[in-house]
C-alpha positions as CSV (number, residue, x, y, z in Angstrom):
1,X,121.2,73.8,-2.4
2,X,123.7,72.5,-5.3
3,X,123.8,69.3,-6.3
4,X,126.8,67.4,-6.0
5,X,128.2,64.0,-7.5
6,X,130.4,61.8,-6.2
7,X,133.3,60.0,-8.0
8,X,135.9,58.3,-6.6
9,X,138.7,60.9,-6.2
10,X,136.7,64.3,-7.3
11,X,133.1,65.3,-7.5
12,X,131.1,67.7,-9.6
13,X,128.7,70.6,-8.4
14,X,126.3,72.1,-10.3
15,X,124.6,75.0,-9.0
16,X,121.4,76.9,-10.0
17,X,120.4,80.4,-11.5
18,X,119.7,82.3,-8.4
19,X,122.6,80.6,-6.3
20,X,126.0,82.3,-6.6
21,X,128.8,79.1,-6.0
22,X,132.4,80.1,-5.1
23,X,134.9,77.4,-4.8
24,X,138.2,79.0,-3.0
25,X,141.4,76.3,-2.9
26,X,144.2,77.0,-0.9
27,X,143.3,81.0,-0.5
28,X,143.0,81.6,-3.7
29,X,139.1,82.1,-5.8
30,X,139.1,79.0,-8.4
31,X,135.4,79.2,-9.5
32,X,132.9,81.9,-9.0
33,X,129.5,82.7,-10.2
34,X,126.3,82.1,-10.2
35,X,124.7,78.7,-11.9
36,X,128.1,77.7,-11.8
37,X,129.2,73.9,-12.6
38,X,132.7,72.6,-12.1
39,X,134.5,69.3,-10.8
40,X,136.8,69.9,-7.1
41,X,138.3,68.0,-4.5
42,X,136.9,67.5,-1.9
43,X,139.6,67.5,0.8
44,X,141.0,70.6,-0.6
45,X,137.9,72.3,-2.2
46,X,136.1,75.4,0.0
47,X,132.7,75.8,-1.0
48,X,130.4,78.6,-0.4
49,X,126.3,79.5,-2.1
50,X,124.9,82.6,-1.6
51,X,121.2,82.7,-2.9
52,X,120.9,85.8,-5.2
53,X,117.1,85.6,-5.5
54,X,114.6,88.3,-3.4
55,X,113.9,86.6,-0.1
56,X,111.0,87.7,1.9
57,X,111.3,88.3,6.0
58,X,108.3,88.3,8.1
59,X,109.0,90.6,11.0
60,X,106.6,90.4,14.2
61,X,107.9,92.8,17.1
62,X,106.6,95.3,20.0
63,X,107.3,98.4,20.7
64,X,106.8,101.2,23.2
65,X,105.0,104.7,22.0
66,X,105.8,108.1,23.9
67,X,102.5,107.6,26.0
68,X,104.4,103.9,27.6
69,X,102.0,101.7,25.5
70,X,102.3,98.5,23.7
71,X,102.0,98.3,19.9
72,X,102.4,95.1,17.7
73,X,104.2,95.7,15.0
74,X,103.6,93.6,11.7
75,X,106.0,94.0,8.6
76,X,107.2,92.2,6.1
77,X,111.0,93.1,4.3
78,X,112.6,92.3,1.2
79,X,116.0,91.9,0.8
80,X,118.5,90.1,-1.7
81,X,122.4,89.9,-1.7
82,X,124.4,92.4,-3.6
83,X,127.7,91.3,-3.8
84,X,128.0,87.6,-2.5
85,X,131.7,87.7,-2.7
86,X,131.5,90.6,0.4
87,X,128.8,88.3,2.2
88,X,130.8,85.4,2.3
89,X,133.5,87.1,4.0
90,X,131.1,88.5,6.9
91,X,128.2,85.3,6.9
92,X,129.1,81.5,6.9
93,X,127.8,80.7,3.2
94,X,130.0,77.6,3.3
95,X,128.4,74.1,2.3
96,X,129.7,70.5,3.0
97,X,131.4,69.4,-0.1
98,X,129.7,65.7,0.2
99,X,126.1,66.8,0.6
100,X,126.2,70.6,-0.5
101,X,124.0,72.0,2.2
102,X,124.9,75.1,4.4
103,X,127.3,74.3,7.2
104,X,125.3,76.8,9.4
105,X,121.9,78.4,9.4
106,X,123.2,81.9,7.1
107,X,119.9,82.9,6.6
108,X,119.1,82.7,10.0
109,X,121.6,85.1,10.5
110,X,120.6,87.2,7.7
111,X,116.7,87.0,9.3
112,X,118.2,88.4,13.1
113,X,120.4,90.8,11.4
114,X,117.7,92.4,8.9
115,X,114.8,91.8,11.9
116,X,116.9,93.9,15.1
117,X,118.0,96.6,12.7
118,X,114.3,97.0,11.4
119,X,112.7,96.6,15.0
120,X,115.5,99.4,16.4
121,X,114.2,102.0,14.0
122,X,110.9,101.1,14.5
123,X,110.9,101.2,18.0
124,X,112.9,104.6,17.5
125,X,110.4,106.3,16.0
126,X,107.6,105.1,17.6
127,X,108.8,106.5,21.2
128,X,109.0,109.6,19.7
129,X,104.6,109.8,19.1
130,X,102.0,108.9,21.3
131,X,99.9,105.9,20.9
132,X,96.8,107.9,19.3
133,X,99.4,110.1,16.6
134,X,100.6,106.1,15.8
135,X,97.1,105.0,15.2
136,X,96.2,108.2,13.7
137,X,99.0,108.4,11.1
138,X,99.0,104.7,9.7
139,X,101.3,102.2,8.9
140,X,102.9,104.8,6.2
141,X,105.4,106.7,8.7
142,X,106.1,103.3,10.7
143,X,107.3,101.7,7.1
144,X,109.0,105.2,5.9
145,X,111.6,104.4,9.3
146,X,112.2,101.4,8.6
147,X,113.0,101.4,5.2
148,X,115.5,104.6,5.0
149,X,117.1,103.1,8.5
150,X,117.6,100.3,6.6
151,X,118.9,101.8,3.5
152,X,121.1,103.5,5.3
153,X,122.1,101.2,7.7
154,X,126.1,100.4,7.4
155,X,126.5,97.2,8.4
156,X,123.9,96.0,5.8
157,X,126.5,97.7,3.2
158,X,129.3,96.1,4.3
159,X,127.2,92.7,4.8
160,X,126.1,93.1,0.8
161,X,122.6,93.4,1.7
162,X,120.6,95.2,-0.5
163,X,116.7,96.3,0.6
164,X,114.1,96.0,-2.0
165,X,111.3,96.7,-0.1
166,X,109.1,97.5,3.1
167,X,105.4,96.6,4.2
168,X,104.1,97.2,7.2
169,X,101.1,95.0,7.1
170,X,99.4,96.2,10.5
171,X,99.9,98.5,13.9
172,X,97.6,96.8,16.7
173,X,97.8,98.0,20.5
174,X,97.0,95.7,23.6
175,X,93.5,94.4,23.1
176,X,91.7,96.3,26.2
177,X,93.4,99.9,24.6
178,X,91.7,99.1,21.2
179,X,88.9,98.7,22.9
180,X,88.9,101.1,24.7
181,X,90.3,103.9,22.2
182,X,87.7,102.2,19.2
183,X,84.7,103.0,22.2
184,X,84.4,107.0,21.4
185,X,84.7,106.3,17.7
186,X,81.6,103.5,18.0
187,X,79.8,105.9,20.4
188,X,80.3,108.4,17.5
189,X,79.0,106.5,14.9
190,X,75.9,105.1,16.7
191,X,75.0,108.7,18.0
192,X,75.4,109.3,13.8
193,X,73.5,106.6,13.2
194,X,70.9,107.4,16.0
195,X,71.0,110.6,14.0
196,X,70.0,109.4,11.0
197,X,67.5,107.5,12.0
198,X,65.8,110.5,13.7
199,X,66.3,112.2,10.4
200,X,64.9,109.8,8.9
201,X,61.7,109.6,11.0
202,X,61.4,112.8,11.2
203,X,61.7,113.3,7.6
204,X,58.8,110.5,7.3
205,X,56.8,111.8,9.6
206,X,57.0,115.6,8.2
207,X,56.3,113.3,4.3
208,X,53.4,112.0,6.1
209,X,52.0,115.6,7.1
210,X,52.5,116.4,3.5
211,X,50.4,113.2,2.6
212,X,47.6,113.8,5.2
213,X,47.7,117.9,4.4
214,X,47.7,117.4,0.3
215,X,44.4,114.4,1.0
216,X,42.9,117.0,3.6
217,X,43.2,119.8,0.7
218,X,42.1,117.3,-2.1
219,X,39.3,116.1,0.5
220,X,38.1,120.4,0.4
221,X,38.7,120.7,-2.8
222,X,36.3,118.0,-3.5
223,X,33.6,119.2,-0.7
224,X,33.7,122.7,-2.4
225,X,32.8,121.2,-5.5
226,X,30.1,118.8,-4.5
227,X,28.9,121.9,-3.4
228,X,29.3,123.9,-6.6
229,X,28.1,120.4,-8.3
230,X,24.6,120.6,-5.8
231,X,24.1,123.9,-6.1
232,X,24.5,123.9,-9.8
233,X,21.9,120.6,-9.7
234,X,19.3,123.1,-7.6
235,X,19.9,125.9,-9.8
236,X,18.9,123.0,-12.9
237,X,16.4,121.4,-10.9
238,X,14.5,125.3,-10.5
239,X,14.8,126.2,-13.9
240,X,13.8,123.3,-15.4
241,X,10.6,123.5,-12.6
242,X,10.4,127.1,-13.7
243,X,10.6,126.2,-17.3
244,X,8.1,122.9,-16.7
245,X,5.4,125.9,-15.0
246,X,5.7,128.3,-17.9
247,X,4.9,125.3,-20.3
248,X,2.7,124.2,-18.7
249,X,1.0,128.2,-18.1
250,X,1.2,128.1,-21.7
251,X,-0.7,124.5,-22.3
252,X,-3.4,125.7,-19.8
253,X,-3.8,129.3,-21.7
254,X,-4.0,127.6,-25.1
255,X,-6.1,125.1,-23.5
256,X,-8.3,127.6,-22.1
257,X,-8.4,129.6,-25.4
258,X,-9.2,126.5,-27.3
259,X,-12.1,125.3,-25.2
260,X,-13.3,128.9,-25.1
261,X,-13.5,129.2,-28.8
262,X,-14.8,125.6,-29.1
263,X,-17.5,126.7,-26.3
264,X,-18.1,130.4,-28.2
265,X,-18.3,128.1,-31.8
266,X,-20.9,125.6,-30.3
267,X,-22.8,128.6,-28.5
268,X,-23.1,130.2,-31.9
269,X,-23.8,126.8,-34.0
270,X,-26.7,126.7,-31.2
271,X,-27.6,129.7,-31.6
272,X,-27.6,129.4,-35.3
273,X,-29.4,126.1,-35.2
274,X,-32.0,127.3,-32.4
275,X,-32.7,130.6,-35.2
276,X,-33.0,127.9,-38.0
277,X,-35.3,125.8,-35.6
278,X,-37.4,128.8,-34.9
279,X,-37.8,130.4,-38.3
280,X,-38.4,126.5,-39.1
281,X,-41.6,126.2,-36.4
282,X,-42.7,129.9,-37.0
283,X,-42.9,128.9,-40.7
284,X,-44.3,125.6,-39.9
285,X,-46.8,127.2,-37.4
286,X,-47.6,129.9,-40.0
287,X,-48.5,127.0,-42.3
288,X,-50.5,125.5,-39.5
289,X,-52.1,128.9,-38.9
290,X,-55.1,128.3,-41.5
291,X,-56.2,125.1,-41.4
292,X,-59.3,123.9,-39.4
293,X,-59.3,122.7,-36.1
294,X,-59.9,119.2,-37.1
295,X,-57.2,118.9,-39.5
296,X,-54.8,120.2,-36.7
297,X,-56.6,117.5,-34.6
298,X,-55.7,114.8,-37.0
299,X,-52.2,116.0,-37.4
300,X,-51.8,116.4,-33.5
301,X,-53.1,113.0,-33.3
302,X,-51.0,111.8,-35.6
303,X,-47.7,113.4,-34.2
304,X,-49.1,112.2,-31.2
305,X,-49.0,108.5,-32.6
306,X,-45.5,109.0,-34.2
307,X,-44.2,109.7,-30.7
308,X,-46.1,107.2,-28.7
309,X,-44.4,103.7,-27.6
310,X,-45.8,100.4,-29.8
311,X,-49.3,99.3,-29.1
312,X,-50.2,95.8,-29.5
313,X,-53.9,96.4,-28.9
314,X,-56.3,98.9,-28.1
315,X,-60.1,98.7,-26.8
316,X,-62.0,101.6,-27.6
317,X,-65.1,101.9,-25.4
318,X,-68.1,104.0,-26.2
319,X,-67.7,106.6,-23.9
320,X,-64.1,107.1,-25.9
321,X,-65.0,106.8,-29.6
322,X,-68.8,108.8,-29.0
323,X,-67.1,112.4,-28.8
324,X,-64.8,111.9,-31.4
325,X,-67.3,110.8,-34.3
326,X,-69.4,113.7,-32.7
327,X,-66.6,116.4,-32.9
328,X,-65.5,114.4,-36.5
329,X,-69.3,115.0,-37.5
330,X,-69.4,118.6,-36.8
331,X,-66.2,119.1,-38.7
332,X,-67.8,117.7,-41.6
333,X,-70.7,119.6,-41.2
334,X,-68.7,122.5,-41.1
335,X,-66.9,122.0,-44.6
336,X,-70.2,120.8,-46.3
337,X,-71.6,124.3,-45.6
């Protein structure tokens, strides 16, 4: 909106950058442009402001597919004016020269104007395609119509309407027919993820064979050589038995050999000594040989004595010592002759 100033007989205007101000007296253009600034009359001054910046309309409509169902239709258009001097003459730009707001509601217009033309080439294409080819297909073919109807659209020329752009934010159906057409696609999806979770449970259960086949293998694997390990202990075990009976063979032999030759040695140092002993008496009874009884006697005696225990006393009686002097007498005899 310009601002205006009063005075007493004229006022000013000053407009802004994106406002195009045209101030027509009597007919005939006297100022034009935009962020215009000039002084009028009021009583004789028409004003018009046409905003020259890109405005953005929200459009919210519904329209029928092929198939007789509803679809929301949420968009959103760009537009800006072209040549203001061409929209003046078809929408009521005009402001109040004491205030310098719009006399009307222009862009009210403009909104009705850009929204039916946008929602009749919607609506035209989308009776053309079913309800599932709308879905299917996107917002892209919904905001292609509308944008080349609009482009193309005459009036909009003549109005000095230029489009900048289309969006066509969404493309929504009745509630229940969402629901019901999103149904197959979530029964889809769960029987895909029921699938996968199958595949994956069978896939753990066939990693779990593995697991229980590899520790049955591992678990034969080690029996086998246990075994090998027990036999291989026997087979140790009997050879060092084997080993432990031919040593000990061997200790008995040498033992055997040794006492025999100890026994053979001590049988021939006896031998030896019992020769020695009896060349010994035999020469001792040779020397015995000649001498006279009673010198044998005496030395019997004696030997006799040597080999006796101790005697602490001895009584000789009569009937004892009688024979002895007798036989002791005789001896002497004997020699004397």
């Amino acid at each position: 909106m310009a601002d205006i100033t009063r005075s007493p007989f004229v006022r000013h205007l000053r407009g802004s950058t994106t406002m195009h101000v045209e101030h027509v007296r009597n007919g005939r253009v006297v100022h034009a442009g935009t962020g215009a600034s000039f002084w009028f009359r009021p009583l004789s001054a028409v004003l018009s402001e046409v905003p020259m910046d890109d405005r953005e309309l929200p459009l919210l409509f519904h329209a029928r597919t092929a198939d007789f169902q509803d679809v929301t239709v949420q968009a959103t258009v760009t537009f800006r004016m072209t040549d203001p001097s061409v929209a003046i003459t078809r929408i009521d730009f005009s402001v109040d020269p004491a205030t310098g707001a719009w006399r009307s509601a222009p862009l009210d217009q403009l909104a009705g104007l850009l929204t039916e033309t946008a929602q009749q080439y919607a609506m035209d294409m989308l009776a053309t395609i079913s309800l599932t080819q709308v879905l299917a297909g996107g917002v892209g073919p919904v905001r292609e119509a509308i944008a080349l109807g609009l482009a193309d659209d005459g009036r909009l020329a003549d109005t000095g309407i230029a489009i900048v752009g289309v969006r066509v934010v969404a493309l929504r159906p009745e509630p229940e027919v969402e629901k019901a057409l999103r149904t197959p696609t979530r029964e889809q999806v769960q029987q895909d993820a029921d699938k996968a979770t199958y595949e994956r449970r069978a896939l753990a259960v066939e990693r779990e064979r593995a697991i229980g086949e590899n520790e049955l293998q591992t678990q034969i694997e080690l029996a086998r050589r246990e075994e090998q390990l027990v036999a291989q202990r026997g087979a140790n075990a009997r050879r060092e038995a084997e080993e432990a009976a031919a040593a000990g063979q061997i200790a008995t032999e040498a033992e055997a050999r040794r006492t025999q030759r100890l026994a053979e040695a001590q049988a021939e140092a006896t031998r030896v000594t019992g020769l020695a002993e009896g060349e010994a008496e035999a020469a001792r009874l040779a020397a015995y040989r000649d001498l006279p009884e009673a010198i044998l006697f005496g030395l019997a005696v004696k030997e006799l004595a040597t080999n006796l225990p101790s005697i602490n006393s001895l009584v000789l009686t009569p009937d004892l010592v009688a024979p002895v002097l007798a036989r002791l007498a005789a001896s002497h005899e004997t020699v004397a002759s």
